[in-house]
N, C-alpha and C positions, 0 to 999 in steps of 0.2 A: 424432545430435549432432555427427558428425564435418564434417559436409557446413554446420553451420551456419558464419555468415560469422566470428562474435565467438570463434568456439571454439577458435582457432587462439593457441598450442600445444596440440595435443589432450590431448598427456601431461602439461603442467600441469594441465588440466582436468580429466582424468579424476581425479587424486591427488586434487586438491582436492575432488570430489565424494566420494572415499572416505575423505576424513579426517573429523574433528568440528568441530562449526561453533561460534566462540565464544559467552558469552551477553550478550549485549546488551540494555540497560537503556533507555526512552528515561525522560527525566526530565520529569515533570507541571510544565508551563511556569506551570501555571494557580496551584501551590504550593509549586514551589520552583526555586532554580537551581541549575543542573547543579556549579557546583565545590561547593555544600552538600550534595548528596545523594552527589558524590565524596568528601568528606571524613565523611559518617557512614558511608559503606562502608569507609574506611579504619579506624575507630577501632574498627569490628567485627571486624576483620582482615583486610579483602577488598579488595587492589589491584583498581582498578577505572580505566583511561586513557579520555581523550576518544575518541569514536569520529574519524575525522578527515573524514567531509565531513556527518553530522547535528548540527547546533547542539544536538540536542537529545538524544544519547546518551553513554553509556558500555558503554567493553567492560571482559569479562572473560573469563579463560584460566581453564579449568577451569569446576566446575560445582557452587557453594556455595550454599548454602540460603535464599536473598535472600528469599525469600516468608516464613519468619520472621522478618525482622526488622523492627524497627518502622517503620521509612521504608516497609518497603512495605503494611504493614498500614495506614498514615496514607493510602498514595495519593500519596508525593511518585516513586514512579518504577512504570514499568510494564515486563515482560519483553517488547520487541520489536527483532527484527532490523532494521540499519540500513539494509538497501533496503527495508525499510514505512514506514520515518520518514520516508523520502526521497519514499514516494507520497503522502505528505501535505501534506509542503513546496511539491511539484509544484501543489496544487490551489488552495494560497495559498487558503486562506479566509479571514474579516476578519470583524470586527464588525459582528454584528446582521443580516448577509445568511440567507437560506435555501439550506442544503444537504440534498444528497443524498449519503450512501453507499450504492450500489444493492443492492450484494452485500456487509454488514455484519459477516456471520458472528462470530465470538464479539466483535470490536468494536475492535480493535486499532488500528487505523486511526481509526476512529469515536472513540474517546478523543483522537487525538492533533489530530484536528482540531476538535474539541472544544473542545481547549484552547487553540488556534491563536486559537479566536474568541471567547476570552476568556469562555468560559460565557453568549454572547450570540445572540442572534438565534434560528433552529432549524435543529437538525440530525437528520434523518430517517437512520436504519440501518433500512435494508430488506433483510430475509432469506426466502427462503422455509422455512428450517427453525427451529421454534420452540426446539429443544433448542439451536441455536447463539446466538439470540437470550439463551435464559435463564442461558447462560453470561456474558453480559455483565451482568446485572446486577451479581453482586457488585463485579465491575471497575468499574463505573459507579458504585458507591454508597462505593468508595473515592475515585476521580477528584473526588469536589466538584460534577461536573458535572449541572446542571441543562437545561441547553438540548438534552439528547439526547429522541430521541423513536423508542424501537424499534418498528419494524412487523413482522410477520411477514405477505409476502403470497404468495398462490397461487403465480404466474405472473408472467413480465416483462407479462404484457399486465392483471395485477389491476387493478380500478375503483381502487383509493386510490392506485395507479398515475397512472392515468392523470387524476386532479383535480387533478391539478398540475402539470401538461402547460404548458407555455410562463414558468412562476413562479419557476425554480429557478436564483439566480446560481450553483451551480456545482456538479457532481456527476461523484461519483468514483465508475468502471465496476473494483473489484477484480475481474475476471470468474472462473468456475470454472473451470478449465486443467487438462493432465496435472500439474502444480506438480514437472516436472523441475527447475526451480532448485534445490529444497528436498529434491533426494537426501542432503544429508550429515545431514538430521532422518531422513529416511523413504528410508531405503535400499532397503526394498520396492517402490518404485514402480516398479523399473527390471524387476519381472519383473510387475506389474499395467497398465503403459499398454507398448500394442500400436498399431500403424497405424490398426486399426477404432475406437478409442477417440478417440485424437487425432483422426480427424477429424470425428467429434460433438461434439466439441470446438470445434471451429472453424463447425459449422452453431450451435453453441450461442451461442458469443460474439459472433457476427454480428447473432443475434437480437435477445439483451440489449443490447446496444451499442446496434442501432437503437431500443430500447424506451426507454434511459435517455434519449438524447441529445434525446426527444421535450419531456422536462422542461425544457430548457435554455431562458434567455428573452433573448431579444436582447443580446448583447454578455457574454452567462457561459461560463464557459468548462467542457469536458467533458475528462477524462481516461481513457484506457482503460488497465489494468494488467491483467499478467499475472505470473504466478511461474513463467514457460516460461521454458525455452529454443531453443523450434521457434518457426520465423519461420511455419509454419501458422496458431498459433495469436497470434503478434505480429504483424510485420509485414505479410500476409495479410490481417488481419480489419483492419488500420486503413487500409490501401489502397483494399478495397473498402468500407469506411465514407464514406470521402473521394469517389469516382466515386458513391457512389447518394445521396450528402448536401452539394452543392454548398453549401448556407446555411452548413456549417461551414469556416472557414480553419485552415489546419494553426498549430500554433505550433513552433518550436522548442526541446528540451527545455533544450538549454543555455543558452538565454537565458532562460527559467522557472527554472531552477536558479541563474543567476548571479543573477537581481531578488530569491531566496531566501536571498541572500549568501552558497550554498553555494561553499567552497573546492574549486578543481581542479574544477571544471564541465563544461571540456571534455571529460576524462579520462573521463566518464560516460556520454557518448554516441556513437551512431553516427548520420550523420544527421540527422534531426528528432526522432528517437527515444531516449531513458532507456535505456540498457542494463546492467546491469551482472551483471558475474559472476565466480563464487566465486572461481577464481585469480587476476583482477585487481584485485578491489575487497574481498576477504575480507568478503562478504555473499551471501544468497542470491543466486538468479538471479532478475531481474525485466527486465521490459519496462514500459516506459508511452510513450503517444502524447497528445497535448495539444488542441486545438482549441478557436477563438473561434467559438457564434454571433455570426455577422454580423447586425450591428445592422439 
């Protein structure tokens, strides 16, 4: 981690990996707004502040029992950290188009875009593990949302994969990673991912990546994310995406961010590339890279 480029001061970094990570709400766009679902956490007794660059969260300091109370049993907020809110905002989805979330897993993402598209059009969560899949139900059958549609498939190369091959305005690559960002949840990972690991890692994402982007259809746009903090598995895999995928053009994440009317945009990137991290941005670690097929 010391050698990465963003990591620098290491010793803010390292702290911040070993403290506790706030919890962070993002608010169901699709049923309510964020100062209503800030002021029924207030009258519960739960200070709860705007996150400051998701339109669509809130934080909280400490760790209070939100899942019983009735906002969240209605579906007006969901528990997720605000760099996943941010990989949602990044993929700007819109009424009535067809998406893809490649790598779904319990659906966190998949809700929030979801709601982004106003419960319209479809949106495909594809997992290959059914147990992550069926974790989302309950979450989806709170959400309102009807335009989700979970798949569970084999393989990045599955046939119901590949029937949609050129169809898709826009599809978001969450890929499987070491999820070093997400040591202040999973402090274990720092004695479970090893060099041999991380770099199946990186043959893994490579993969996937090439397998999603097959879906995209003239002028849609692809996003790659990670919850790394190794430029192995970030900047690496989007590098060599970009030289073996000329139809795709890069975009820049800041300027997806600012059309997002995310505040302080620049502060979030490096590059062309989403970065953010624990000690600067007090959220996980996450990476994303952006690209248009060209029309």
């Amino acid at each position: 981690l010391r050698a990465q480029p963003g990591a620098a001061p290491f010793d803010a970094l390292a702290q911040a990996l070993l403290g506790s990570a706030p919890l962070d709400l993002r608010v169901n766009a699709l049923k309510a707004r964020r100062e209503a679902v800030q002021a029924a956490l207030a009258a519960a007794g739960i200070d709860a502040a705007p996150t400051p660059f998701s339109p669509w969260g809130l934080r909280i300091d400490g760790r209070p029992a939100v899942d019983a109370l009735p906002a969240f049993r209605d579906g007006l907020f969901e528990v997720q950290d605000e760099g996943s809110q941010l990989l949602a905002l990044l993929l700007d989805a819109h009424r009535g188009e067809m998406v893809v979330d490649f790598c779904a897993g319990a659906g966190g993402k998949t809700l929030a875009i979801g709601a982004a598209m106003r419960d319209t059009g479809r949106l495909y969560a594809f997992d290959t593990s059914g147990h992550r899949l069926h974790a989302l139900k309950p979450r989806l059958a709170r959400s309102g949302l009807r335009n989700v549609h979970p798949v569970q498939i084999a393989h990045e190369r599955d046939e119901r994969v590949h029937r949609l091959a050129g169809k898709i305005d826009r599809v978001l690559v969450d890929a499987p990673c070491s999820g070093l960002g997400t040591l202040r949840r999973n402090p274990d990972l720092k004695w479970r991912r090893g060099p041999v690991e991380i770099a199946q890692f990186g043959v893994q994402q490579r993969a996937i990546l090439a397998a999603a982007a097959a879906l995209v259809k003239p002028g849609g746009r692809l996003v790659y994310a990670t919850c790394s903090l190794l430029a192995l598995e970030n900047e690496d895999v989007a590098r060599a995406f970009e030289q073996g995928h000329p139809q795709f053009e890069a975009l820049p994440a800041a300027a997806a961010l600012a059309q997002a009317r995310i505040g302080s945009a620049g502060s979030l990137v490096r590059g062309p590339y989403l970065e953010l991290w624990p000690h600067r941005h007090a959220t996980d670690g996450f990476f994303a890279a952006l690209w248009r097929r060209r029309p």
